[in-house]
KOLDRENSE-809267 format. One record per residue (C-alpha): x negated, y negated, z negated; residue in three letters; residue number from 1. Coordinates in Angstrom, 3 decimals. Each point is the difference from the previous one (the first is absolute). Example, Ala and Ser with C-alpha at 12.3 -4.5 7.8 and 13.67 -1.06 7.14 Angstrom:
residues 2
((-12.300; 4.500; -7.800); 'ALA'; 1)
((-1.370; -3.440; 0.660); 'SER'; 2)
//
This chain:
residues 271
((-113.309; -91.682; -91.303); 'UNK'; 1)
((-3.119; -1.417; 0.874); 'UNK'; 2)
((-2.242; 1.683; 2.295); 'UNK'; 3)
((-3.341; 0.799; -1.259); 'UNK'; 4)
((-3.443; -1.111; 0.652); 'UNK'; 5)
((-0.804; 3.024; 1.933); 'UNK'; 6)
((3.188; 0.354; 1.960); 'UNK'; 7)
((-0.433; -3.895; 1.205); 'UNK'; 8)
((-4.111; 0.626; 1.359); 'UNK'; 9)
((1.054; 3.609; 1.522); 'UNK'; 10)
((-1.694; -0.082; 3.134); 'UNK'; 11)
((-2.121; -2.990; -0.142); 'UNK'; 12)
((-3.811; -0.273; 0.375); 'UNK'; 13)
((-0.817; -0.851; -3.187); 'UNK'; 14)
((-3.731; -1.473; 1.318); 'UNK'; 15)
((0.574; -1.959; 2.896); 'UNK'; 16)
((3.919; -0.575; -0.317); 'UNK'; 17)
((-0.091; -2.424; -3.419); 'UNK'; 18)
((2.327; -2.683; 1.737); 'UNK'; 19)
((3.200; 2.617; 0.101); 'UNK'; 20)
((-0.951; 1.653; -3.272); 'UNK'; 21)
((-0.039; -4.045; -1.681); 'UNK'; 22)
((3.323; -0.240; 2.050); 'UNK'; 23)
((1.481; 3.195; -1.740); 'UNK'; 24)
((-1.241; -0.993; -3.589); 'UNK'; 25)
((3.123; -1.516; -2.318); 'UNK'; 26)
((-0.336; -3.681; -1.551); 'UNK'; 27)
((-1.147; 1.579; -3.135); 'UNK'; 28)
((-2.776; 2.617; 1.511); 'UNK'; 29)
((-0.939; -3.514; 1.548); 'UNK'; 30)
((-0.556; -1.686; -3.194); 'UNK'; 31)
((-1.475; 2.928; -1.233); 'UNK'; 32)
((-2.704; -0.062; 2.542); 'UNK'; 33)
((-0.946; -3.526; -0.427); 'UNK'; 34)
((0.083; 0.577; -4.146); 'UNK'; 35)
((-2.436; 2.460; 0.585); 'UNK'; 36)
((-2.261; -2.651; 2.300); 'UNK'; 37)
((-0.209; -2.016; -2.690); 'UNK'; 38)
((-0.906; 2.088; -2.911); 'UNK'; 39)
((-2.700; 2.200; 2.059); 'UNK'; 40)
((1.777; 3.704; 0.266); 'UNK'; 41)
((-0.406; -0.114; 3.752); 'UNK'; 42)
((-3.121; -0.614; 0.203); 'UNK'; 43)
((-0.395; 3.991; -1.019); 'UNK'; 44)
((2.043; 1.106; 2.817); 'UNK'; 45)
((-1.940; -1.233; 2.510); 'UNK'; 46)
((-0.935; 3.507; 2.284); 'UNK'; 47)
((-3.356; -0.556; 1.481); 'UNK'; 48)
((-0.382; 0.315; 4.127); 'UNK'; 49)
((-2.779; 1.298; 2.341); 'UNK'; 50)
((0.282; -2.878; 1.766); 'UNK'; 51)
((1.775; -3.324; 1.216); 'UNK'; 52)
((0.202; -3.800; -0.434); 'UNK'; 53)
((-1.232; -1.644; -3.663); 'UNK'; 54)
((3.251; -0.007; -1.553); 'UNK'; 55)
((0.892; 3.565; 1.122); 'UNK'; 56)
((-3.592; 1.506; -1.383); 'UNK'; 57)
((0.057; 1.290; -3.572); 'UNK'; 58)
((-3.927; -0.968; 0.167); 'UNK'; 59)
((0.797; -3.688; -0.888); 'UNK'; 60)
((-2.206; -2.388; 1.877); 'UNK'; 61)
((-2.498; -1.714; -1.753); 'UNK'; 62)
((1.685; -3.492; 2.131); 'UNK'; 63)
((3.736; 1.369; -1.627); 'UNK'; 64)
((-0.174; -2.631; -3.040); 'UNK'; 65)
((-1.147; -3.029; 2.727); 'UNK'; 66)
((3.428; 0.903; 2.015); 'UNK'; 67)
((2.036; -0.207; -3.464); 'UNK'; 68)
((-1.284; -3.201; -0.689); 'UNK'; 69)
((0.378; -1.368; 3.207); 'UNK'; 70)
((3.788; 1.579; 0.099); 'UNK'; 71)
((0.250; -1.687; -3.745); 'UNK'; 72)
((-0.646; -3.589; 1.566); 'UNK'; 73)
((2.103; 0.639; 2.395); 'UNK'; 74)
((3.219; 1.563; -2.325); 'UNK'; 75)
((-1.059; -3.036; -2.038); 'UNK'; 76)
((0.020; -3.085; 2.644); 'UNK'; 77)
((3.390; 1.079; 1.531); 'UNK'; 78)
((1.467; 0.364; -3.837); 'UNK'; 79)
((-1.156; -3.592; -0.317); 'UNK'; 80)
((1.170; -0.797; 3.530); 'UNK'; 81)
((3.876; 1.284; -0.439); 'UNK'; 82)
((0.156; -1.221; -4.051); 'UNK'; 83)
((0.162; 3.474; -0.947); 'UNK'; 84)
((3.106; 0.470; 2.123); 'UNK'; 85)
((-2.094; 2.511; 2.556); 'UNK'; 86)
((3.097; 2.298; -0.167); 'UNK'; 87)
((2.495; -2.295; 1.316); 'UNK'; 88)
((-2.067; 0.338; 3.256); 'UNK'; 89)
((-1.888; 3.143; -0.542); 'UNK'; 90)
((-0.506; 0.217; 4.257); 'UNK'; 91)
((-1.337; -3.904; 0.309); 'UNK'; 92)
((-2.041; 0.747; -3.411); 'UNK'; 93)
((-1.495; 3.246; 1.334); 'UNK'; 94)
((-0.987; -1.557; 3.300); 'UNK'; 95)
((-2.320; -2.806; -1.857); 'UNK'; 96)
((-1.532; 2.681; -1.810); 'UNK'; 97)
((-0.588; 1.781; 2.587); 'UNK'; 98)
((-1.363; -2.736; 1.953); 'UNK'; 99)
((-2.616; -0.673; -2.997); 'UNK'; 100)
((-0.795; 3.531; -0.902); 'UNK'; 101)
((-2.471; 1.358; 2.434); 'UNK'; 102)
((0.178; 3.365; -1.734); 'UNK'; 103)
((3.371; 0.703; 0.034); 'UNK'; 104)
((0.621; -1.375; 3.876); 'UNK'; 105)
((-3.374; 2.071; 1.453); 'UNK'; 106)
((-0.276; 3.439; -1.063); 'UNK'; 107)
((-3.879; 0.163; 0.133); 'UNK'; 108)
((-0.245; -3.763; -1.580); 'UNK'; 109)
((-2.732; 0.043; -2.640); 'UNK'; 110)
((-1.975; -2.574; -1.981); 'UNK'; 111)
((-3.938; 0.519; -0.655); 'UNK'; 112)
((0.389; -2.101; -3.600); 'UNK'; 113)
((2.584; -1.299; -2.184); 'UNK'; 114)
((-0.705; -3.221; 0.956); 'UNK'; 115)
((0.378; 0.536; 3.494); 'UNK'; 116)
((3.637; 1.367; -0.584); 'UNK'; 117)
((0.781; -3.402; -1.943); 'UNK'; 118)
((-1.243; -2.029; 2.571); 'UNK'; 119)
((1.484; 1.422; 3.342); 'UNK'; 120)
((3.367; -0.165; -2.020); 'UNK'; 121)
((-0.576; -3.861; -0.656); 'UNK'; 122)
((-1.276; -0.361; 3.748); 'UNK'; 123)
((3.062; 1.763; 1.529); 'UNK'; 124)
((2.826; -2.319; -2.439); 'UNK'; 125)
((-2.324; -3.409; 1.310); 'UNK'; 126)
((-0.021; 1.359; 3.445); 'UNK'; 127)
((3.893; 0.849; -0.034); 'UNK'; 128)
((1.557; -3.155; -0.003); 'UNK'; 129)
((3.658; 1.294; -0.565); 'UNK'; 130)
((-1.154; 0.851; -3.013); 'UNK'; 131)
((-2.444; -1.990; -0.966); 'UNK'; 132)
((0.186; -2.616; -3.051); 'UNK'; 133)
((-2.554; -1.975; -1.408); 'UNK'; 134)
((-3.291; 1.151; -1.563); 'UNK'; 135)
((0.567; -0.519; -2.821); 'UNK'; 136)
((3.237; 2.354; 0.291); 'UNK'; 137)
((-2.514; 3.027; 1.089); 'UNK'; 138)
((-2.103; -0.840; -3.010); 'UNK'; 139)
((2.813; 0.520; -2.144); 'UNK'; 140)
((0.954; 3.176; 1.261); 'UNK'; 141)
((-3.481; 0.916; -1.331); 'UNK'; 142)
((-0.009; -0.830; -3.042); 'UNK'; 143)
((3.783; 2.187; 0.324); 'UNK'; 144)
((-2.130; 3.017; 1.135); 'UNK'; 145)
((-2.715; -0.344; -2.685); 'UNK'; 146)
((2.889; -0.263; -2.507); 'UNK'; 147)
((1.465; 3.473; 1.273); 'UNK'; 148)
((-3.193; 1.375; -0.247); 'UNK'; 149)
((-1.480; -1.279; -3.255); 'UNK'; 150)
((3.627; -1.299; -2.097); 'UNK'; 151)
((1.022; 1.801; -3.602); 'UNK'; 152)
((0.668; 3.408; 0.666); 'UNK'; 153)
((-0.677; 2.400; 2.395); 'UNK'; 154)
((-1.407; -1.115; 2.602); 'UNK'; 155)
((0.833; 3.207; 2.055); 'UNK'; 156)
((3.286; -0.133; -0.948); 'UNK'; 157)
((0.478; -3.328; 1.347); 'UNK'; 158)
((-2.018; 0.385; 2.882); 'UNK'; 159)
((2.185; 3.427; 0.623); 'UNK'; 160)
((3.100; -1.765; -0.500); 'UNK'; 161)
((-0.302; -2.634; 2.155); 'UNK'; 162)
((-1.251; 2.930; 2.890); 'UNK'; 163)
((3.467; 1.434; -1.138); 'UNK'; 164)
((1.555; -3.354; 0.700); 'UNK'; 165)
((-1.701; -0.244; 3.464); 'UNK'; 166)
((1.434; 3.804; 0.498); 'UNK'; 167)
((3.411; -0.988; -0.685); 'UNK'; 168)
((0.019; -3.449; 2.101); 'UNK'; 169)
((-1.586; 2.213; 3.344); 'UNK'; 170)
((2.950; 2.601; -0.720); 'UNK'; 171)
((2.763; -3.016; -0.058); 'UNK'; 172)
((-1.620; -1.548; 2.947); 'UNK'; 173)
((0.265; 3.651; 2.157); 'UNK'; 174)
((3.629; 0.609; -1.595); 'UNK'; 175)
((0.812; -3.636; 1.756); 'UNK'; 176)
((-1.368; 0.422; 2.869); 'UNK'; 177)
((1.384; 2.968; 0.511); 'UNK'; 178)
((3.100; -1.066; -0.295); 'UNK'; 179)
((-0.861; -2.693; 2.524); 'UNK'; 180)
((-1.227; 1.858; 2.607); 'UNK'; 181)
((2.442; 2.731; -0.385); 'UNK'; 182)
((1.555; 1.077; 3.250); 'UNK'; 183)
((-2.694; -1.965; 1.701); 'UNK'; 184)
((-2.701; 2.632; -0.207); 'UNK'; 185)
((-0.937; 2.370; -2.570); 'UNK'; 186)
((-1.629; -0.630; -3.025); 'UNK'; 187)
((-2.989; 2.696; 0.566); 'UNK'; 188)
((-1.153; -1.993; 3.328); 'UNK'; 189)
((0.500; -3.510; -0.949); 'UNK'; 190)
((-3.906; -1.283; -0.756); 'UNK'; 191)
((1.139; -2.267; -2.888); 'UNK'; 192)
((1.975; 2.865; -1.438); 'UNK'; 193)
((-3.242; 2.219; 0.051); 'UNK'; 194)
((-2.372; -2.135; -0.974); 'UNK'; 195)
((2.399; -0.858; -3.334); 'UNK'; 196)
((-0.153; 3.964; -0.725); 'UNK'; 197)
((-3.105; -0.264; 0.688); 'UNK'; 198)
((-0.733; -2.554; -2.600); 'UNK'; 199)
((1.796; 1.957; -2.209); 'UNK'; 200)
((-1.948; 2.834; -0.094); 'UNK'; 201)
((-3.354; -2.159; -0.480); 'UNK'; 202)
((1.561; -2.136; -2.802); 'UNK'; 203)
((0.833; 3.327; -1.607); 'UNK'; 204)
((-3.492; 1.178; 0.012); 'UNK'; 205)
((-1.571; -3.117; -1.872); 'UNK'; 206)
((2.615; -0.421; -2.558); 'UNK'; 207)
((-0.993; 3.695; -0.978); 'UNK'; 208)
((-3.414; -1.279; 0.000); 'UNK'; 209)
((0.845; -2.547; -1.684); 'UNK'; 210)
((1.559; 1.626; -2.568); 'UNK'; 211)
((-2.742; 1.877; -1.188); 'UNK'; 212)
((-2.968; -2.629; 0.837); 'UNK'; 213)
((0.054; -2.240; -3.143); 'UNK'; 214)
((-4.210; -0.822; 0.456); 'UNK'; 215)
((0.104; -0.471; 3.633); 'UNK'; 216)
((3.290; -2.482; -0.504); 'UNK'; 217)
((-2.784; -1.830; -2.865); 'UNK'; 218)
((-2.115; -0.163; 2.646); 'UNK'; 219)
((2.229; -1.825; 2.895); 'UNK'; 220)
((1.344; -2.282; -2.692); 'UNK'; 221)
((-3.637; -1.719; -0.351); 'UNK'; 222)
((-0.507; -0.324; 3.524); 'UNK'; 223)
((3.475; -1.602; 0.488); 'UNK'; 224)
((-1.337; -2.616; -2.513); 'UNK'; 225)
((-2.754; -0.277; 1.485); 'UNK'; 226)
((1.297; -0.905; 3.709); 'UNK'; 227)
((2.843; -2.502; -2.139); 'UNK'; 228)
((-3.356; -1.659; -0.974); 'UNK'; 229)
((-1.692; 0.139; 3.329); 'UNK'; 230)
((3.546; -1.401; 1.370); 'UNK'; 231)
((0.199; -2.524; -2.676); 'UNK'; 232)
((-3.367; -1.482; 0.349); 'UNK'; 233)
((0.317; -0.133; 4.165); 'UNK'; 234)
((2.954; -1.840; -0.595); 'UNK'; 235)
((-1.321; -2.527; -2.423); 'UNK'; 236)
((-2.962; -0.393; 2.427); 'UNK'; 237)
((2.341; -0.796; 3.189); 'UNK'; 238)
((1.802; -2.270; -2.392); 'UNK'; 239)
((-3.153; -1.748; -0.407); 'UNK'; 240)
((-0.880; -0.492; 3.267); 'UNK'; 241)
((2.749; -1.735; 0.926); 'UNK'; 242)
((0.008; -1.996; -2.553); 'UNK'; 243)
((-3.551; -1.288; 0.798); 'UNK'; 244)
((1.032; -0.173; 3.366); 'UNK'; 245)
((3.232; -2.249; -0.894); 'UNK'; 246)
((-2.520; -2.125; -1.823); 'UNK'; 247)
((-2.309; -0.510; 3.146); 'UNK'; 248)
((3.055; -0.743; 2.464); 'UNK'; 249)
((1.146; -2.905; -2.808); 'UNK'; 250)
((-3.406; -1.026; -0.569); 'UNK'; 251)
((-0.820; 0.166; 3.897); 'UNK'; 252)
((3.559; -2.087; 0.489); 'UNK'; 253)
((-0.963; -2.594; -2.974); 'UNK'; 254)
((-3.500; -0.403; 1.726); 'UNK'; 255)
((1.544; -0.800; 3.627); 'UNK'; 256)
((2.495; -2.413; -1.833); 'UNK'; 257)
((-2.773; -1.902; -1.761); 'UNK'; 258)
((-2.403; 0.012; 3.261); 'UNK'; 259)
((3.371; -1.621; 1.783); 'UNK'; 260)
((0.519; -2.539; -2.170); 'UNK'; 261)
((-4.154; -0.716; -0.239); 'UNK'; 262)
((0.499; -0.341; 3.719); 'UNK'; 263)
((2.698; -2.519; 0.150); 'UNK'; 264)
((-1.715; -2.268; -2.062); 'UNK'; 265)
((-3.100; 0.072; 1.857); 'UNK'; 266)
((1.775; -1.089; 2.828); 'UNK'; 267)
((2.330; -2.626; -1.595); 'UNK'; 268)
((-4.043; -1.203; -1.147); 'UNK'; 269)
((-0.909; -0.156; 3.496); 'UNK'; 270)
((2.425; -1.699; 0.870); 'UNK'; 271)
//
């Protein structure tokens, strides 16, 4: 028969051991985990500590909803960036996102204002040129972001389910790499493999904030528009400017073609 919940996490540390008791969980315990993600249940089983890093501390951090929005952009420029097909290559996916989301790659990573979480997420896509697109790309991640936030529905529910998504793709991306590195060294010293549980454990926290944050989530979605509009109008402006400055190199090019041809006829005059 199959061996039960209780036999399978015998002996494990329950608190600090979370990577062996996911590993000892059965496909459906799995989907029941990230079912209740999405609809908010975990968010009451959240055990408060004494002490320990933001997304350990049952005293959420006033800067906790920046870091969900900034981990939102990010979930939501590498779902534009792989088509939606993130889990064919849950280990490249996870890397991008971890290269945009300060929060999830530093453990003591905060951001003083919304705003500020949008805009170091934007700055670290432009700077990355591996991953980089266009502007206009970033923009429309966005508006994606202010869509999760503010669509029909629930906006928690969405926001929680696409945490639950960013859960799942960080668990496929350790189970491959794993398997990778298997033999090679073990999993519990490998840095990647760490900082993937590690992830894990964070993305867990906000999507149980999430879940149970429907104001707050109101809140992000109007900032979200509002940097789209900030981005939006910078990039009309830049558009502008070189199209005035297209219009000064022709007009400085017709000018230097007339003053030629003035010239050549003074001196056929001369002449």
């Amino acid at each position: 028969g199959v061996t039960s919940l209780e036999d399978r996490l015998a002996g494990i540390d329950l608190d600090h051991d979370t990577d062996k008791v996911w590993d000892r969980l059965s496909a459906r315990e799995k989907q029941e985990f990230h079912r209740m993600l999405e609809s908010g249940e975990m968010g009451g089983l959240l055990a408060p500590h004494d002490k320990g890093p933001w997304w350990e501390d049952g005293n959420v951090s006033p800067s906790l909803p920046y870091s969900v929005l900034n981990l939102l952009y990010s979930y939501a420029y590498v779902y534009r960036l792989f088509n939606g097909c993130h889990h064919d290559l849950p280990l490249q996916a996870s890397q991008v996102m971890l290269d945009i989301c300060l929060p999830l790659s530093d453990d003591r990573a905060s951001f003083p204002t919304a705003m500020e979480a949008l805009s170091h997420a934007l700055a670290s896509v432009k700077q990355n040129q591996s991953v980089f697109n266009s502007d206009e790309f970033s923009a429309s991640v966005l508006s994606d972001v202010s869509h999760v936030l503010s669509g029909p529905g629930s906006s928690q529910c969405r926001a929680a389910r696409a945490l639950s998504d960013v859960h799942l793709l960080l668990d496929r991306a350790r189970t491959q790499l794993k398997a990778t590195t298997k033999g090679a060294r073990g999993r519990r010293t490998d840095p990647q493999a760490k900082k993937l549980w590690l992830s894990k454990k964070k993305v867990y926290f906000m999507a149980a904030w999430a879940a149970e944050s429907t104001e707050e989530l109101r809140l992000l979605a109007d900032v979200a528009s509002l940097k789209l509009g900030e981005v939006e109008a910078q990039m009309g402006l830049e558009k502008q400017v070189k199209r005035l400055e297209r219009l000064e190199g022709e007009g400085q090019a017709t000018a230097y073609h007339t003053g030629s041809k003035k010239t050549h006829k003074l001196i056929e005059e001369v002449s």
